[in-house]
Structures are given as C-alpha cells and as structure tokens.
N, C-alpha and C positions, 0 to 999 in steps of 0.2 A: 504494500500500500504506500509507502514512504516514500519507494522507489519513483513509483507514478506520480506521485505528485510532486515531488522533487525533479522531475523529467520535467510536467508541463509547466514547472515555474521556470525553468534555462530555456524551455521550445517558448513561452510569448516571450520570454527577452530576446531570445533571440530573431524571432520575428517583428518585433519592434525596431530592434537595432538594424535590421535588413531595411526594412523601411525607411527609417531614416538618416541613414548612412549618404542617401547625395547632398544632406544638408550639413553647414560649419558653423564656428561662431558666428562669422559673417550674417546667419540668416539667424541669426535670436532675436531681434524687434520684428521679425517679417510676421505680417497677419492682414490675409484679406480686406477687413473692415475693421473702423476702430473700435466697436464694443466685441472685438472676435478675442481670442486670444491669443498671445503670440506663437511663434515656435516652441522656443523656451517655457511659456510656459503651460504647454499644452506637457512638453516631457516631465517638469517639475510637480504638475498635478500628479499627472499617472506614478509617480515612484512616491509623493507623499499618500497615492491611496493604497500602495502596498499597504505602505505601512499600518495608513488606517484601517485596513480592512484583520493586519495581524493583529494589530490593537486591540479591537472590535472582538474578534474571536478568543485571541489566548490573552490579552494582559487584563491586567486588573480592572484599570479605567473601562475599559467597554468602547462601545464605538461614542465619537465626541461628534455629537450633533451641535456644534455651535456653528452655523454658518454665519452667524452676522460677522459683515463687514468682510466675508469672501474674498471678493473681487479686490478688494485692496490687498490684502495679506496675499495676494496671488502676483504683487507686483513686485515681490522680492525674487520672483523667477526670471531672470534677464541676463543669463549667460547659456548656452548653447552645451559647451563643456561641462560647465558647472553639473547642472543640470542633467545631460548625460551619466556622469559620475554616482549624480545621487541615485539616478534610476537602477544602473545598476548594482549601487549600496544596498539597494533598498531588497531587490532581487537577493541579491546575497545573504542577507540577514534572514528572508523569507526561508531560504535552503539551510539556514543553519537552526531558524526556530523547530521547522517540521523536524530538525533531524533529531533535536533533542527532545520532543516529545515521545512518550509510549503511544502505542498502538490504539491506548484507550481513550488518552484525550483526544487524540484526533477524531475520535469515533463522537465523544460528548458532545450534548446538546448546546448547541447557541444560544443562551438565557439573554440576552441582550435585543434590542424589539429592533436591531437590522438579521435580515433571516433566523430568524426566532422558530425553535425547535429544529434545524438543518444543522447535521454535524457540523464542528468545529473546522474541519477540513475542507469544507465547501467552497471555505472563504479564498479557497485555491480558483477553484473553477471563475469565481466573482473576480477574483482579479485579470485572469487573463481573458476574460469577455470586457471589461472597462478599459485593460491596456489594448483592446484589437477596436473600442471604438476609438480610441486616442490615435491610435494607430492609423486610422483610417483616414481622422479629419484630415493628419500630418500628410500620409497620401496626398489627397486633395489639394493644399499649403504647396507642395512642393512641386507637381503642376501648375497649378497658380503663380509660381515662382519662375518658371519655366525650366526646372530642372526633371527628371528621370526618375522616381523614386524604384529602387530594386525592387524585386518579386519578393517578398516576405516570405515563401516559401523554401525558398532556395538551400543553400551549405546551411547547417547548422554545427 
C-alpha cells in the first residue's frame, strides 16, 4: 500500500515538472489576466496544498480553513525557482510522512469535515487531482506564452 502511494506522489510531481519545465524564472509574473494568477504562483499554491492536505489528514491542526485574505498571502509566491523548490519540498516531505506511518493510520478515518470518514491516505489521491488541475491551467499559461509545454506523460 505504501509502495502505491509513495509511486503516485513522485508520478504527479513528476508530471507537473514535465509540464512545466518550458517555463524559467523569466516567466514568474506571466499571467493571462490580472485577477488570474501568476506562474509562480499557480506552483507555490499546489506545493502549499500538499502540505495542506498532509496537515489536514495526519497533523494535529487538521485542515486550516482560514481563507480570509487568500489572495494577498498568495503574493509572496513571485519567484519561479523558488517556488519550484518548495513544490518539490513539499513532494518530498509527503514521501517521507507516508513512509513513516503504519499501515493502520493510513487506513484511519479522516475526523476532520474536508473528506470526512475517507481514509487518511486519500489525501494522496486529492493531491495529485488539485496538482493535475494546476497543472493544466500552467499548460494553458505556457501556450499563452507562446512557449511548448512537454507531454506530462512522458520519462518519468
């Protein structure tokens, strides 16, 4: 079980990182429209919702439903690298939490009211469906851009 979901948490990073691999620093302010969000910080959401979503399942706190004031605390995502870095921090930490649980917490119930009664391990699958829509937008970003975005499927 571990295996698996330690697999699908390196398969969406790495189909994330496929994707957005034609873009540099260069393009961290690039964004369609101005209420869209940037490149940057389309990456720095998706790696802080790892987090959030490990939060949410195994720490203490539970998931943090504070969104007031969102969009501002989302403007401290404005490097390209940076950002990258965190994603895959975040990734990393994700593979070292599952590795150190047993078999049974991952099985327990989600007591907290984001997927409430859905094993603890769920929050696997939840994350790499939110990074493949992040994923997607960035697709889109990166046409808009006039650049190539790789096949996400591709070397892993």
């Amino acid at each position: 079980m571990k295996d698996g979901l330690i697999q699908q948490l390196k398969t969406q990073e790495t189909f994330f990182m496929n994707t957005i691999s034609c873009f540099s620093e260069n393009d961290s302010s690039f964004k369609p429209m101005d209420e869209m969000y940037t490149v940057a910080e389309h990456i720095g959401h998706a790696a802080e919702t790892i987090d959030w979503f490990l939060e949410g399942a195994f720490g203490s706190k539970g998931f943090d439903m504070n969104f007031e004031n969102y969009e501002e605390r989302m403007k401290k995502y404005t490097s390209f690298d940076s950002c990258l870095q965190q994603f895959k921090d975040a990734t990393e930490n994700g593979i070292r939490l599952i590795t150190s649980f047993p078999e049974s917490e991952l099985m327990a119930p989600i007591t907290a009211e984001i997927m409430k009664g859905a094993p603890k391990m769920a929050v696997v699958g939840a994350i790499a469906d939110h990074s493949a829509h992040h994923r997607g937008a960035l697709a889109v970003y990166a046409r808009l851009a006039g650049k190539v975005p790789k096949m996400p499927y591709g070397e892993m």
